[in-house]
Every structure is written in C-alpha cells, then in structure tokens.
N, C-alpha and C positions, 0 to 999 in steps of 0.2 A: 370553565377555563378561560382566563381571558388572551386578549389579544397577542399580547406579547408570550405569554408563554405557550402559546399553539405554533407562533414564530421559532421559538427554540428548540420545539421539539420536532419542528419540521424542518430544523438546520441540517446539513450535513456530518458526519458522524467526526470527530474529530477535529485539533485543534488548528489545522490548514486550512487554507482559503477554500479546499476541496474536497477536505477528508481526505479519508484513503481509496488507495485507486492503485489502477497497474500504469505502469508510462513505459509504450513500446518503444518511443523516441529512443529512451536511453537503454531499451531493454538489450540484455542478452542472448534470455530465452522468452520468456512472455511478460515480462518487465514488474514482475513481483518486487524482487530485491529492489531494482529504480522506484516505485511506488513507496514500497517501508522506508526505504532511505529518505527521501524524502520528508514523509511523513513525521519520521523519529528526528529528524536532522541532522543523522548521519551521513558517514563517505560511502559511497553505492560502493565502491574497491571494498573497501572492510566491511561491508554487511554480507557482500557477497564469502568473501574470504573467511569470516565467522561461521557461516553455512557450512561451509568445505569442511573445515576442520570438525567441526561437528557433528557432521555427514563419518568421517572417518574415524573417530572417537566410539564409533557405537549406534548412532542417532539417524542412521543413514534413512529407515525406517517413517519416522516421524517428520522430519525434516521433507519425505518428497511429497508421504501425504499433505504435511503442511502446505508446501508449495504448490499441488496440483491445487489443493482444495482453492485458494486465494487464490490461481489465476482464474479459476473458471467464476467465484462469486465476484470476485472484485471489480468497478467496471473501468472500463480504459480512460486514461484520462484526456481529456480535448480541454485546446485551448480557450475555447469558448465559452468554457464553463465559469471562467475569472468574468468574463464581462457582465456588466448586470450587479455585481456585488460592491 
C-alpha cells in the first residue's frame, strides 16, 4: 500500500473537515441532529423537524434506536480537531 493511500484510509470518514460527529454546542439533546445537519448540510430546524414527523408517521421505533445508537458511537465534536488540517 503506498503512502498516499494508507493517508486516505486513515482520513476521517466523510466528506467534512471532520466527518461525522455529535456537536453539543448546538445540541438539543445530545447533539446528533447538529452533527448530521451539518455533516449533510442541512438546516439542524428541518433535520430535527424531519425526525418528529417521522417519529409520528409510524417510525417512532427506529428513529430513537437510530438516535441513541449515534450519540453513544459518534464522537463529540471539538474545535481542535480543524487545527493541524
């Protein structure tokens, strides 16, 4: 494997300066929604607000395992992580 692709694969996952991540800054609850929003470059109001509805559609289910599961893997994001890159 050469140099450069041992680099890429030891990049962080995604296409942000930091992947994905939770951001309590702007969190709610444990800053899942602020994390994806960001990540997908969405409005954190309408990611959250997508949730709810789909929450109440049926999906209520899925939607919290989804969310517990992602705050507890995801890691927090700090601003320290931009420096260096």
């Amino acid at each position: 494997m050469s140099r450069n692709s041992q680099q890429e694969a030891d990049a962080d996952f995604g296409p942000g300066p930091t992947g994905l991540y939770r951001d309590p800054k702007h969190a709610r609850i444990a800053g899942v929604c602020a994390g994806l929003a960001d990540y997908f470059g969405v409005n954190r109001r309408g990611l959250r607000i997508a949730l709810i509805i789909l929450s109440c559609v049926g999906f209520f289910g899925p939607v919290l395992v989804g969310y517990v599961v992602l705050a507890i893997l995801l890691p927090i994001f700090q601003l320290n992580q931009l420096v260096g890159r």
